[in-house]
N, C-alpha and C positions, 0 to 999 in steps of 0.2 A: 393668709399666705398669698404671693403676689402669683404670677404668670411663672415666673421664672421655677422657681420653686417647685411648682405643681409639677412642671415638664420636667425636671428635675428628678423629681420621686417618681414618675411614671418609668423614666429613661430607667431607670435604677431598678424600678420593681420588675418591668418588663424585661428586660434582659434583651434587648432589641442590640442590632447592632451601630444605630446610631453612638456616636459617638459624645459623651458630655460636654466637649469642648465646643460644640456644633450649634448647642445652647446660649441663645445670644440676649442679652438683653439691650431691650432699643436706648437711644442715646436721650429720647425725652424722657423716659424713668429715671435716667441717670439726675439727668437735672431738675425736675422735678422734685426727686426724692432728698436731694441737698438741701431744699431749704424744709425739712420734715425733722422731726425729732432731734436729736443733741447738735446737728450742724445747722438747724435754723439760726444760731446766734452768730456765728461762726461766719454762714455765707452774709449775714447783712452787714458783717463788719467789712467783712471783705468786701461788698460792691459796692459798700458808702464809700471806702477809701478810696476804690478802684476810681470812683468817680471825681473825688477830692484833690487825687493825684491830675489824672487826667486831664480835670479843668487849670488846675496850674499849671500844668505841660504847656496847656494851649495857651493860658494869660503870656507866660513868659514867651512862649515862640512869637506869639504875637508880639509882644512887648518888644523883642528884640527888633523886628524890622522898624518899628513905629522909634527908635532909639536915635540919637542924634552920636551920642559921648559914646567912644570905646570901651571904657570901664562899664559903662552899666550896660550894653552890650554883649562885653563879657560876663559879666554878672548873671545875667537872666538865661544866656545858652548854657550856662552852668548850673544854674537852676534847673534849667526844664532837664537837662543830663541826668542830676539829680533824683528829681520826681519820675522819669521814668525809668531810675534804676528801681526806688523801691515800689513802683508799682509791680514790676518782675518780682521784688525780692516778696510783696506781699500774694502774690499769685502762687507763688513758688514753696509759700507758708503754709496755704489753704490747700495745694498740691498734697501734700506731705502729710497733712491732718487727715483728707478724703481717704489718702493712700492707708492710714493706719486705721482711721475705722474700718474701710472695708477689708485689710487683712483682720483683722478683731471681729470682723461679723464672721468671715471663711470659718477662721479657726473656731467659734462657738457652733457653727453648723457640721462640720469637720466632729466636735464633740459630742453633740446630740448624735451624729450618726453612729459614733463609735459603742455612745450607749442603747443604742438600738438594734447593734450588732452583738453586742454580751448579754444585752437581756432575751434575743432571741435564741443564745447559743446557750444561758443556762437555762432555757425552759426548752431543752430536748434531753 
């Protein structure tokens, strides 16, 4: 069980008037914790692309000033256009996968609590 957690069931057993949402967890766990269990495959796809993109962004920006001919010119700012649209779209992938494990963590802690509330309510 991490920090967050503890302070969590303390908050909760104590009846303190801290508030839950006051419960913060730091942004290095956050990142950290992504490349740990079912999103370690997940984040190395992502930052290999993130980088894959990125480096062609930069060939073709480059490539454009180094460019003589209008077409290939056009070509390559089209390019790089391109690569950092799906670098967004692949960001914006890995967004949305983070966003759903951790509502899918909430709701199975959400469920452990609720059986922690019926098993204390039928044993009175």
């Amino acid at each position: 069980m991490d920090t967050f957690e503890t302070e969590l069931k303390e908050t909760l057993q104590n009846n303190t008037n801290r508030n839950v949402s006051e419960i913060s967890i730091p942004m290095r766990d956050v990142l950290i914790s992504s490349f740990k269990g079912e999103m370690k495959k997940f984040s190395l796809i992502v930052w290999t692309l993130m980088l894959v993109f990125g480096g062609l962004t930069v060939v073709c920006g480059t490539g454009f000033f180094y460019c003589d001919d209008f077409k290939t010119q056009l070509l390559l700012i089209v390019m790089a256009h391109l690569f950092i649209l799906l670098l967004g779209l692949v960001k914006l992938w890995y967004w949305m996968l983070a966003n759903r494990n951790g509502i899918n963590r909430e709701i199975k802690r959400l469920e452990m609590r609720i059986a922690e509330l019926t098993e204390k309510l039928s044993n009175r």
